[in-house]
C-alpha positions in Angstrom: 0.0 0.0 0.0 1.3 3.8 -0.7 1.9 6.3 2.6 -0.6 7.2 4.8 -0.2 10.5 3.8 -1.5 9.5 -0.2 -3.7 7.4 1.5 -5.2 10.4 3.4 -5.2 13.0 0.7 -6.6 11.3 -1.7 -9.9 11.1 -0.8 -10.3 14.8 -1.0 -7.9 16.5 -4.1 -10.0 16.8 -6.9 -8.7 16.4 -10.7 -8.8 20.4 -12.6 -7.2 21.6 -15.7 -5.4 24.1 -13.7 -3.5 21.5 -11.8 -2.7 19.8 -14.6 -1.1 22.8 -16.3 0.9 23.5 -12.9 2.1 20.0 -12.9 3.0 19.7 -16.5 5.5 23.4 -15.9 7.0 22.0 -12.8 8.1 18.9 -13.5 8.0 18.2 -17.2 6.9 14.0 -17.8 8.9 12.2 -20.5 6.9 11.5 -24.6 4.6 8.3 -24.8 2.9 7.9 -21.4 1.8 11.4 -21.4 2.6 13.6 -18.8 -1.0 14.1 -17.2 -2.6 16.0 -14.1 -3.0 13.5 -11.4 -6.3 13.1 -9.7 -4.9 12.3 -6.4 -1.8 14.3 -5.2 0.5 16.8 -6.6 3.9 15.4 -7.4 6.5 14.8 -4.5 10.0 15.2 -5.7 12.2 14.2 -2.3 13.8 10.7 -2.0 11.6 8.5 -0.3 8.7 10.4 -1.6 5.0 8.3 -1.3 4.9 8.0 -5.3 8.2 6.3 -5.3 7.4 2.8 -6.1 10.1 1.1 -4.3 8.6 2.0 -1.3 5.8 -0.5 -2.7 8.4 -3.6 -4.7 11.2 -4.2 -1.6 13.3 -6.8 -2.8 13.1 -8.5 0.5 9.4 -9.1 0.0 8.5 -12.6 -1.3 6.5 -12.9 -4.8 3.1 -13.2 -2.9 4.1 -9.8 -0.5 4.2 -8.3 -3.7 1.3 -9.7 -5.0 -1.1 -8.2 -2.0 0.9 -5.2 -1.9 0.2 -4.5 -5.9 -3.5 -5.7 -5.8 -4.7 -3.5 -2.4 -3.6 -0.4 -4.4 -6.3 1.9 -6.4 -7.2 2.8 -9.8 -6.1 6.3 -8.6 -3.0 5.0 -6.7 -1.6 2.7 -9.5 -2.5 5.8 -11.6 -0.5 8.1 -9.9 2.8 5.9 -9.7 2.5 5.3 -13.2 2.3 8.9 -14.5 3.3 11.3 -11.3 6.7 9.3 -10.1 8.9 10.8 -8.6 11.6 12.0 -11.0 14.8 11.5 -10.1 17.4 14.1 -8.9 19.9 16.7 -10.7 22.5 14.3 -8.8 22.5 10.5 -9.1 24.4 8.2 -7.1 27.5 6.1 -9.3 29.0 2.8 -9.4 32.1 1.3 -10.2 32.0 -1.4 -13.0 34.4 -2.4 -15.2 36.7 -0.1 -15.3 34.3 2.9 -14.8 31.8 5.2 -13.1 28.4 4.1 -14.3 25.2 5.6 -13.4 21.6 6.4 -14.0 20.9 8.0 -17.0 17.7 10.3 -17.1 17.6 10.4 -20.9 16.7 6.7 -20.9 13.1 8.0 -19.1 12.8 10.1 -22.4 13.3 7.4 -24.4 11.5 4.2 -23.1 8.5 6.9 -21.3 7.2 3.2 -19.6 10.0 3.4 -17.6 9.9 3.9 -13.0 13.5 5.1 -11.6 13.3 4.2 -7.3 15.6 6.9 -5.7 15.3 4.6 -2.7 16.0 1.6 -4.8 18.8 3.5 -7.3 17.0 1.4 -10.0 14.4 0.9 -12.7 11.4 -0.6 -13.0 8.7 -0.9 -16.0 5.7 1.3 -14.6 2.8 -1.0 -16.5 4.2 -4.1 -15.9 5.3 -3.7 -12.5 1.7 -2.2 -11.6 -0.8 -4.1 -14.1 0.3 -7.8 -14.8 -2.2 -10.4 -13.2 -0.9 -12.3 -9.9 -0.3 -15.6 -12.1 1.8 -14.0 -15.0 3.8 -12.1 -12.4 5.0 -15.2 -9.7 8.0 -16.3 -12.4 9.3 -12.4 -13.5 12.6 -11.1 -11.9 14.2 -7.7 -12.9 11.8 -5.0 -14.3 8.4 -5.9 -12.5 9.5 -7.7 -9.1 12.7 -6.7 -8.5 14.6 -3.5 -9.9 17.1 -3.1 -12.0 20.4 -1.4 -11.6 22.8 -3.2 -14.5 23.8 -0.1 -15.9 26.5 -1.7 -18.7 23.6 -4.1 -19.7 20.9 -1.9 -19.8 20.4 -1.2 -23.6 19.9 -4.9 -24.5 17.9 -5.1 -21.3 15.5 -2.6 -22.5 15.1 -3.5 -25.9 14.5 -7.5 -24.9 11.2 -6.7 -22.5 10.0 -4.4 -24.9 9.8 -7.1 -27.2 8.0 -8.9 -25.1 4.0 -10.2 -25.6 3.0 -9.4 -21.5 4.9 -5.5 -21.8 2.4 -5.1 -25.0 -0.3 -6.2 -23.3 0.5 -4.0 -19.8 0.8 -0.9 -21.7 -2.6 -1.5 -23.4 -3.9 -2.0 -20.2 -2.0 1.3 -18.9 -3.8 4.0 -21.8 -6.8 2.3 -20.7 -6.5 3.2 -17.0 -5.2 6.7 -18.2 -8.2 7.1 -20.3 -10.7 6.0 -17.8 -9.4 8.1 -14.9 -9.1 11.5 -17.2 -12.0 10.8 -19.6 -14.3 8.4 -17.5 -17.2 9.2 -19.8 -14.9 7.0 -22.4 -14.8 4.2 -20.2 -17.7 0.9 -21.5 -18.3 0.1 -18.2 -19.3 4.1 -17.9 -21.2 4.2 -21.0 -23.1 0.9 -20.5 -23.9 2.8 -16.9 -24.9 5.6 -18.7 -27.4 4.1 -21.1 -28.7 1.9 -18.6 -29.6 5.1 -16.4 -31.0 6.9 -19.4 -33.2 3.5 -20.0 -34.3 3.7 -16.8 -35.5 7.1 -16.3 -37.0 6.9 -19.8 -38.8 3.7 -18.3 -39.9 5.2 -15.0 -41.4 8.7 -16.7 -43.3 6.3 -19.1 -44.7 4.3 -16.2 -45.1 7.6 -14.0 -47.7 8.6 -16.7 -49.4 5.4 -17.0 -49.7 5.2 -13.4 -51.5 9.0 -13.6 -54.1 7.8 -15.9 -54.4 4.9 -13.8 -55.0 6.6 -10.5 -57.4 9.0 -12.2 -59.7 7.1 -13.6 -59.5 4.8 -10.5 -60.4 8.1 -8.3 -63.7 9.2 -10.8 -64.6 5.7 -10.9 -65.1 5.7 -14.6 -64.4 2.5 -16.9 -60.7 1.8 -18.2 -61.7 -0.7 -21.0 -63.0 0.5 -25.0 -65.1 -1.4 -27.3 -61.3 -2.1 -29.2 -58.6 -1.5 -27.6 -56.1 -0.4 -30.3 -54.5 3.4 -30.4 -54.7 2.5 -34.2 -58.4 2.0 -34.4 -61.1 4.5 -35.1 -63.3 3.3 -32.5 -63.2 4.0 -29.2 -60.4 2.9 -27.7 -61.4 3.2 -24.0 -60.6 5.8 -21.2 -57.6 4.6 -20.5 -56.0 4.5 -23.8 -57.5 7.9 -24.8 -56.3 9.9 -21.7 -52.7 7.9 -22.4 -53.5 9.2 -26.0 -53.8 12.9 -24.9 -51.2 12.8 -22.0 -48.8 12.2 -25.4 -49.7 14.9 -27.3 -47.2 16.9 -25.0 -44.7 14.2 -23.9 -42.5 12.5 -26.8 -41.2 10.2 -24.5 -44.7 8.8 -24.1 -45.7 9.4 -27.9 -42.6 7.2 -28.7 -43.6 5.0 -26.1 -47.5 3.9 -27.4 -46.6 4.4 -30.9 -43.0 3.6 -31.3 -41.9 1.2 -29.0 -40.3 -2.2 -30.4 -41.0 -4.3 -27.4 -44.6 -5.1 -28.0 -44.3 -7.0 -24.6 -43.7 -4.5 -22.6 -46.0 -1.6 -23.0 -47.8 -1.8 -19.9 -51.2 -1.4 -20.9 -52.4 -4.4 -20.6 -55.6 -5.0 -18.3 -53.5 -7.2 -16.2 -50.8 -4.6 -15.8 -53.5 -1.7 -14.6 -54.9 -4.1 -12.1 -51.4 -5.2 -11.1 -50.8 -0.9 -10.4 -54.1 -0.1 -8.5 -53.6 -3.8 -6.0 -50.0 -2.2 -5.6 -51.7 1.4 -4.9 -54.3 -0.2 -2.5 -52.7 -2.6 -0.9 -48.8 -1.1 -0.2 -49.4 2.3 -0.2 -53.0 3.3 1.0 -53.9 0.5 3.1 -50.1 0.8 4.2 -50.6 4.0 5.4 -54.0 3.1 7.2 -52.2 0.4 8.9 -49.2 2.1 10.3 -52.2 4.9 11.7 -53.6 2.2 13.1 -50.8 0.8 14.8 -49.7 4.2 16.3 -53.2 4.7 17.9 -52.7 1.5 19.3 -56.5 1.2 20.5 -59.1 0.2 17.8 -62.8 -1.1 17.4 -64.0 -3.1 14.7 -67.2 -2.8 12.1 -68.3 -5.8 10.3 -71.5 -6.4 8.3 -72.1 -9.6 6.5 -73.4 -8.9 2.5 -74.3 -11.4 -0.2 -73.4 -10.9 -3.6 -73.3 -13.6 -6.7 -74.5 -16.2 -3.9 -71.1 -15.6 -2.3 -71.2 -14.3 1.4 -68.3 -11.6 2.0 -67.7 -9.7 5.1 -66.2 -6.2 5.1 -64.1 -4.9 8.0 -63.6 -1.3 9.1 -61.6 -0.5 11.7 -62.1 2.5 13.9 -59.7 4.6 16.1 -58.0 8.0 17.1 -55.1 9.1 14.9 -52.2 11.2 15.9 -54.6 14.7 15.8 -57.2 13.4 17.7 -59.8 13.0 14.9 -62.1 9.7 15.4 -61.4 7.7 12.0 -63.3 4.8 10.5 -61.3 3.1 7.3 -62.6 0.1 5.4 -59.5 -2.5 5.4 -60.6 -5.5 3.7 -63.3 -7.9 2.2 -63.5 -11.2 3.8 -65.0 -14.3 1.9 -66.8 -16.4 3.8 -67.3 -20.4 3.5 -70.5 -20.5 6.4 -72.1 -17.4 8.0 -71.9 -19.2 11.7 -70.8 -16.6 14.4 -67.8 -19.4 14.8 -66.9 -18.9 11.0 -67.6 -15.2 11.4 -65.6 -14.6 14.4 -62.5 -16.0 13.4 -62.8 -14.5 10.2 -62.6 -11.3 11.9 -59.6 -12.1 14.6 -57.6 -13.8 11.5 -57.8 -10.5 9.5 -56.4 -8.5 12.6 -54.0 -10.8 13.3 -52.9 -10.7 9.6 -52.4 -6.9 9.4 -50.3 -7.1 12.4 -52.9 -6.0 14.8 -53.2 -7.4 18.6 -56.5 -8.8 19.9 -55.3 -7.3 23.2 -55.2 -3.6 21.7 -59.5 -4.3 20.7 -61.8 -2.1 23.0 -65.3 -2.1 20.6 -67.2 -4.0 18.7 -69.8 -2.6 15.9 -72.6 -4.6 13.9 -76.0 -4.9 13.3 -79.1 -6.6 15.4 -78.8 -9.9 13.8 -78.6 -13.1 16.5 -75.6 -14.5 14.5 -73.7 -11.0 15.1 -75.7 -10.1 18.7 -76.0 -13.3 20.1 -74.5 -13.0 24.0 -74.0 -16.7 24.3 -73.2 -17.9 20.7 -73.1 -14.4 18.6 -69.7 -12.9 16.9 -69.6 -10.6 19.7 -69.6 -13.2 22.1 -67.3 -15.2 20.7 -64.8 -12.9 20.3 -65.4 -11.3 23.8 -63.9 -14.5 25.0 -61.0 -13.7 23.8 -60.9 -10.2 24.3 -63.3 -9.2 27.3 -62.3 -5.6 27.3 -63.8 -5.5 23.4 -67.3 -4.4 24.5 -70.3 -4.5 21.8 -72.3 -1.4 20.8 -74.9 -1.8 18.0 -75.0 0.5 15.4 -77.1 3.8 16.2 -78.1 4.7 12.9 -79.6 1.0 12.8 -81.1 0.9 16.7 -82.9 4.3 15.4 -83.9 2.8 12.3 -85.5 -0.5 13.5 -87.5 1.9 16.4 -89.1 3.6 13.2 -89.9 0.9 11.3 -91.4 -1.1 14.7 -93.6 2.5 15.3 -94.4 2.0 11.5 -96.3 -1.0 12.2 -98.9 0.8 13.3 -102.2 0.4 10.9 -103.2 3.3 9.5 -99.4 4.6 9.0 -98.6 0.7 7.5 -101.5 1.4 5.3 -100.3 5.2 4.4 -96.7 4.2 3.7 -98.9 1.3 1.5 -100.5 4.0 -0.8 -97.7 6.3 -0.9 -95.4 3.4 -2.4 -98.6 2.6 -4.7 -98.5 5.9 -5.6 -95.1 6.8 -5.8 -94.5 3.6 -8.1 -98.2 4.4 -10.2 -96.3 8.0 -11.2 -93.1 6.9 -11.9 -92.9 4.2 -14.4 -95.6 6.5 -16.5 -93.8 9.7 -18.3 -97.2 10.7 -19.3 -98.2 11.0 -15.8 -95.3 12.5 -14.5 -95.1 14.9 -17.2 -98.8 15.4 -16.2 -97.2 16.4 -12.3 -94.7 18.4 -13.4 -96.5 20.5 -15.6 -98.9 21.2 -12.5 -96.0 22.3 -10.0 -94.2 24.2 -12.7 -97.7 26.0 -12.9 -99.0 25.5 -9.7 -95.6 26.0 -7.3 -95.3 30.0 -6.1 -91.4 29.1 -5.5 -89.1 27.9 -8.9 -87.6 24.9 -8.4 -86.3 21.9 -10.3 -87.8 19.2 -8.0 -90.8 18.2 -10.4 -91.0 14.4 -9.4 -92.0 12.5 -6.5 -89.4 10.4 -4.9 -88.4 6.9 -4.8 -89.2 5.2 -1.5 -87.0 2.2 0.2 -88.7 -0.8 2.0 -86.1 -0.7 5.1 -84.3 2.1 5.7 -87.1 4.8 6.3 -84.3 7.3 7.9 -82.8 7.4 4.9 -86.5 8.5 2.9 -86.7 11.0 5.0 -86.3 13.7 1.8 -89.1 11.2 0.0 -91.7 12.0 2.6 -91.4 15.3 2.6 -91.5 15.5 -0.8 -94.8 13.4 -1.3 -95.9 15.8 1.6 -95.5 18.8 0.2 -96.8 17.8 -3.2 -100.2 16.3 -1.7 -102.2 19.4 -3.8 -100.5 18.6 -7.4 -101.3 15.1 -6.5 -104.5 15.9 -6.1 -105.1 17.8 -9.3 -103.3 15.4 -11.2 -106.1 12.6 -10.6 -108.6 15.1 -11.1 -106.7 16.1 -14.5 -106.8 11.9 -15.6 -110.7 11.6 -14.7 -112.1 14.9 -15.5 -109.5 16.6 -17.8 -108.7 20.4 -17.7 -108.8 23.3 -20.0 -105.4 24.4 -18.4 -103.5 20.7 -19.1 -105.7 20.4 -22.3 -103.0 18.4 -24.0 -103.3 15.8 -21.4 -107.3 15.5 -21.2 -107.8 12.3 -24.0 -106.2 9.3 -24.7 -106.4 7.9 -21.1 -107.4 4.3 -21.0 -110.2 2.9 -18.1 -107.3 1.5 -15.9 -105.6 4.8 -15.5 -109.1 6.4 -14.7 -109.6 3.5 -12.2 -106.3 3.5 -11.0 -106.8 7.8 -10.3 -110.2 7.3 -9.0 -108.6 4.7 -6.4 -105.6 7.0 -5.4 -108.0 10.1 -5.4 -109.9 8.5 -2.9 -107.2 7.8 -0.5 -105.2 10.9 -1.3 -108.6 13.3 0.2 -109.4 10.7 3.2 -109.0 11.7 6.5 -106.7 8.4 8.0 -104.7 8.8 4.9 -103.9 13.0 5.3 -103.8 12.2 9.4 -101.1 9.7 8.9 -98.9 11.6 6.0 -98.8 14.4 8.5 -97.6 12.4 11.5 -95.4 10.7 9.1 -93.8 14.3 8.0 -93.5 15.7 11.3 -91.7 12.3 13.3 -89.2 11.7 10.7 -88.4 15.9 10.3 -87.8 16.2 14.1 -85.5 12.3 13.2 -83.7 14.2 10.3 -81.0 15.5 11.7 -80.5 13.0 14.3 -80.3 10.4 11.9 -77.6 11.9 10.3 -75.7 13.1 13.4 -75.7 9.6 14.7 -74.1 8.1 11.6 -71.3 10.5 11.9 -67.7 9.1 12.1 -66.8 10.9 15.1 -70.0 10.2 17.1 -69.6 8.6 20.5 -71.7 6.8 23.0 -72.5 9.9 25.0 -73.4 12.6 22.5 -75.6 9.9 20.7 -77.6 9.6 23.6 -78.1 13.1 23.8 -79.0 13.6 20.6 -82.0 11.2 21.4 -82.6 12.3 24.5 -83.2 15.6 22.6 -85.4 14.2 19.9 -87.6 12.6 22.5 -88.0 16.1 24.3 -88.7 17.5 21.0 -86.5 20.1 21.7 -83.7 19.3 19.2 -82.1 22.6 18.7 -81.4 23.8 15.0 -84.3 21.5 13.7 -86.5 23.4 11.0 -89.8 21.8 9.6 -91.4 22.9 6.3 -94.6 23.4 6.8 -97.5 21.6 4.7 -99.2 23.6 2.0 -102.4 24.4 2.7 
C-alpha cells in the first residue's frame, strides 16, 4: 500500500485543468505515457517520496508480499505511480563497474516513457508491468516488475529485450486504458453501459409515472378503463384509459414514442392485467399501508363488520375504527373477507384472522360494531360473544343509525301509518314508471308551485331504511295538492293541461279514481302528516348519529333531545295548505 499521507489525501484532491497545467510546468513527464494531471496528489520530488514505487516492490518481500501489496492499491493510486513518479534528482548516485563510473541515466526516461526510476532503490522498473500484470503472469518475473534493476553496462539490450515482449504489450494496453478511464471516465464501457442503462431507466420510469397518472385517475372518478377495441390504431373507441394515455402524449415524446414507437410489443404496460397489477399495488402497499401504520400508532381500535351477499357468495367487510395522531375519530374500510359459512364461529374467526394478519393485537381491541342480527348479537353464541372471549375488554355497541332505524320501522307498524306508507309506495310507483303521468305532475307544480324549483318528481321510496326517505316523505308531503289535481286532471281533464285530457285508457281512470280517494281521506292526510312531522324532528338525528366521530354519549343526547322534542337547530317545512 502507498503512505498514509497519499492514502489520506486522496480522498479529497479533486482532478482540474489548472493543476494539470501547474504540474506539467514543474516537473516536465517524458513523450509516450503522457505527462498528465493527477487526480490524487500533486507530485513529490524528495527521495523516499509516497509515489516512489520502491517503497511499494522491496526486494526482501516474497512474490506473494508483492502480490497483495500491488492488488490492495487503487485505480487512482496505480495511476499516480505510473504517470506522477517521482523523478529522479539533478544528482544521481554512481558505481564502479568495469573499469568505470556508471550511473543512472535520465535520458533513458525520455526514451522508453514506460519506464519507474526508485531513488530509494537507485533502480528501474517498468511502470505498466510492475503495476498491471495479473498475480499468475507475475510469480516467475525477476528484474523490471519484481525486482529492480540497476545493471547499468547491460541496460540497452535489457530494454530493448522486455520491450519485445507479448505481456509488456499487453501491460501498456492495459496502462492508456486506465489513463483514459481516470481523465476521460465518460470514455470508459463500463461508464457508457452505466450511462445508457440510467437513461433507459428514467425513460422507463417517466413512461410508467404517466401510466400510473391515468391509472389513479380514472380509478379516483370511478369511470371505466376498457374500449369497445382496444387499439391506439383503431377508429373506435379505444377506451378511457387508452384515450387519456392518448392525450397525455400529445405533449410528452417520450410517451408518444412509447404507445406508438416502441419495439417491445411486450412490454407496454397497458395491458388490463398490468393496470390491475398498479391499482392492487396502490391499494394494498401504499393506502392500506398508510391506514395500517395509523392504526398501529393509535394502538387502540374497534371493529365494524356487516355480513353482505353478492353472486350467492357471502363476503364480510371490516372497518376499523380509532384515534389518529390529531385526535380526529377515523373509521377506514380495510378488507373484504370471503366467507365459506355465515356461523358466528366462521364469522368470528374471520374477523380475529384479519387483525391478526395486518399485524394487529386482539389485546389492543376495546369495541365491537354490527347490526341486530342473532348471529352477530348473540351474547351466548353471537360474533360478539365469541370474540369477547378472547378479548373481554372488546365491549359490543350496535349501530345507532340501525337501533334508530329499526325503532321507526317497529312504530311504522302501526295500521293506519302501514296502510299510508302502503299507498304512498302505490302511488309513488303508479307516477313513476308513467312519463305521461309524470309529465302530467310536473307541468302542475311548474304552474302550480309559487317558488321555482327543479324538483318536479316524486321520490323513490325504500322498503327498510325509512331514515334514509326521509327527503321522499317530505316530498310526497309537500306535493299532496298537485297530487291531487293530477287525478282530477286523468278523470275529468282540464282546460289548463288540455294536451293531457284524451287518450287515457279505463285503468288509469280506475287507477286515479282509487288514489284520489285515498289521497282526500281523513286516515290517509292524518297519517302523511304524522309521518312528516316524526321523521323531520328524526332528520337531523339520523344523520348526526351516523357520523364518524360520534360517541356513545353525544348519541344519547341527541336522542334524549329528539324525545324532548327540543332538538335545537331542527327546521320543519310546513305543509301547504
Amino acid at each position: 500500500m502507498l503512505c498514509p499521507d497519499l492514502l489520506e489525501t486522496s480522498s479529497t484532491i479533486q482532478i482540474t485543468s489548472d493543476h494539470a497545467s501547474d504540474i506539467e510546468e514543474d516537473h516536465p513527464q517524458p513523450s509516450g505515457l503522457q505527462s498528465l494531471a493527477s487526480p490524487v496528489l500533486p507530485v513529490e520530488t524528495i527521495e523516499g517520496s509516497c509515489y516512489d514505487i520502491g517503497n511499494m516492490l522491496v526486494p526482501s518481500k516474497s512474490i506473494d508480499e508483492l502480490c497483495t501489496s500491488i492488488n490492495g492499491l487503487s485505480t487512482g493510486e496505480k495511476f499516480s505511480l505510473m504517470y506522477h513518479h517521482v523523478q529522479p534528482p539533478n544528482v544521481l548516485p554512481s558505481r564502479f563497474s568495469h573499469g568505470f563510473n556508471r550511473r543512472f541515466q535520465v535520458s533513458w526516461l525520455q526514451k522508453y516513457s514506460w519506464l519507474l526510476h526508485s531513488v530509494k532503490l537507485d533502480g528501474i522498473f517498468c511502470g505498466p508491468c510492475s503495476l498491471l500484470l495479473s498475480s499468475e503472469k507475475r510469480k516467475d518475473k525477476g528484474q523490471f516488475v519484481n525486482k529492480p534493476f540497476s545493471n547499468w553496462i547491460k541496460i540497452s539490450s535489457a530494454l530493448l529485450d522486455h520491450s519485445k515482449l507479448k505481456y509488456h504489450h499487453d501491460c501498456l494496453q492495459l496502462a492508456e486504458a486506465l489513463r483514459g478511464s481516470i481523465l476521460n471516465p465518460a470514455s470508459r464501457d463500463d461508464v457508457m453501459i452505466n450511462n445508457a442503462l440510467q437513461l433507459a431507466i428514467n425513460k422507463n420510469r417517466h413512461i410508467l409515472r404517466q401510466i400510473v397518472r391515468a391509472i389513479l385517475f380514472l380509478a379516483k372518478q370511478g369511470i371505466a378503463f376498457r374500449g369497445k377495441v382496444e387499439d391506439l390504431e383503431s377508429s373506435k373507441n379505444p377506451g378511457n384509459f387508452l384515450s387519456l394515455l392518448k392525450t397525455f402524449a400529445e405533449n410528452d415524446e417520450i410517451l408518444y414514442d412509447h404507445l406508438y414507437n416502441t419495439g417491445a410489443k411486450n412490454a407496454t404496460h397497458l395491458s388490463p392485467r398490468t393496470q390491475n397489477e398498479i391499482i392492487n399495488i396502490i391499494g394494498f402497499d401504499v393506502i392500506l399501508s398508510s391506514i395500517i401504520s395509523d392504526i398501529k400508532n393509535a394502538r387502540y381500535l374497534s371493529v365494524l363488520a356487516d355480513e353482505v351477499s353478492c353472486h350467492n357468495e357471502e363476503h364480510l367487510p371490516i372497518c376499523i375504527r380509532f384515534v389518529d395522531h390529531s385526535d380526529e375519530i377515523r373509521e377506514e374500510f380495510v378488507t373484504f373477507v370471503k366467507l365459506e359459512r355465515v356461523r358466528a364461529n366462521d364469522i368470528a374467526n374471520a374477523i380475529i384472522q384479519s387483525l391478526e394478519g395486518f399485524g394487529l393485537s386482539l389485546n389492543d381491541l376495546r369495541g365491537q360494531g354490527y347490526d341486530w342480527a342473532s348471529t352477530m348479537s348473540g351474547q351466548k353464541a353471537g360474533v360478539q360473544a365469541k370474540i369477547r372471549e378472547k378479548q373481554p375488554k372488546a365491549l359490543y355497541t350496535h349501530c345507532a343509525g340501525h337501533s334508530l332505524n329499526l325503532a321507526i320501522l317497529n312504530s311504522c307498524s302501526v295500521p293506519p301509518i302501514r296502510n299510508c306508507i302502503d299507498q304512498i309506495k302505490g302511488f309513488t310507483i303508479w307516477i313513476k314508471y308513467s312519463p305521461k303521468r309524470e309529465g302530467i305532475l310536473k307541468a302542475i307544480v311548474s304552474k302550480r308551485s309559487q317558488v321555482g324549483t327543479n324538483r318536479s318528481s316524486i321520490l323513490n321510496v325504500c322498503v327498510t331504511r325509512w331514515v334514509e326517505n326521509i327527503d321522499g316523505w317530505e316530498r310526497f308531503a309537500q306535493y299532496h295538492p298537485f297530487l291531487i289535481e293530477l287525478c282530477e286532471v286523468v278523470l275529468y281533464g282540464n282546460s289548463e293541461f288540455s294536451s293531457f285530457n284524451d287518450s287515457w285508457s279505463a285503468e288509469d281512470k280506475k287507477n286515479a279514481l282509487a288514489h284520489l280517494k285515498a289521497l282526500e281521506s281523513f286516515e290517509f292526510v292524518y297519517s302523511l302528516v304524522t309521518l312528516f312531522r316524526s321523521l323531520s324532528y328524526m332528520k337531523e338525528a339520523a344523520v348526526k348519529l351516523q357520523g364518524k366521530s360520534q360517541d356513545l354519549v353525544s348519541g344519547m343526547g341527541i336522542i334524549k333531545a329528539v324525545a324532548r322534542g327540543g332538538f335545537r337547530g331542527l327546521h320543519v317545512t310546513p305543509l301547504s295548505n
